[in-house]
N, C-alpha and C positions, 0 to 999 in steps of 0.2 A: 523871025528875029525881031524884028519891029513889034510883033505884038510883045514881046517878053520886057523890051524894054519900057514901052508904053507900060503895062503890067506891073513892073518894077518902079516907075515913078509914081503910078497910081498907089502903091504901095507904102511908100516913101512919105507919100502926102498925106493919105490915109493917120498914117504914126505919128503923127505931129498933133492931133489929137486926142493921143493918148495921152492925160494928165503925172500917170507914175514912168519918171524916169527908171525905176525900177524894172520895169516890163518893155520899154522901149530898145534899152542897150543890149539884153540880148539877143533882139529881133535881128538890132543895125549890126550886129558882131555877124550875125550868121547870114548875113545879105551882105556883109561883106564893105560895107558902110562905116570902117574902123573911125577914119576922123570924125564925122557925125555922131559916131557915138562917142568918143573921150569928149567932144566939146560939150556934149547933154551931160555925160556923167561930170566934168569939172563945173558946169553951171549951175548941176544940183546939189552941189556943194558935200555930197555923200562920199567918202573915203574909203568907204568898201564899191564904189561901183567903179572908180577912179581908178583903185589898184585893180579892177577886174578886168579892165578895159587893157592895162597898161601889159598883164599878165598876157592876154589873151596877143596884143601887138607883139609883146617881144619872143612868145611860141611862134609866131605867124609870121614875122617879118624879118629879113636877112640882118645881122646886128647891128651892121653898121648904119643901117635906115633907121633902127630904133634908136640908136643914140642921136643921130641927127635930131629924131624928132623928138626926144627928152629935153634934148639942150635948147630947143626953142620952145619950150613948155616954158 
């Protein structure tokens, strides 16, 4: 258990030198890293990765946690 999580941040840190936020946000979506990645996709200013993220939270998240976290976007 320890190792995976160790693993998962070695992971985590690794991705942060990845230059295209393109490549980055579907890695953090499927690791499960949803806020990490909508803050990459609204920093890259990109509007297709933004609604990919946003798409991907409100399949994934109970609705009323999504609209909480809309309304503080």
């Amino acid at each position: 258990m320890v190792m995976m999580s160790m693993i998962m941040i070695l992971m985590l840190q690794l991705m942060d030198y990845e230059p295209r936020a393109s490549l980055q946000i579907p890695l953090l979506l499927r690791l499960g890293e949803n806020l990490p990645a909508l803050v990459k996709a609204i920093e890259s200013g990109n509007t297709d990765l933004v609604y990919t993220v946003l798409l991907h939270l409100r399949e994934n998240m109970p609705l009323g946690d999504f609209q909480v976290l809309c309304h503080c976007i």
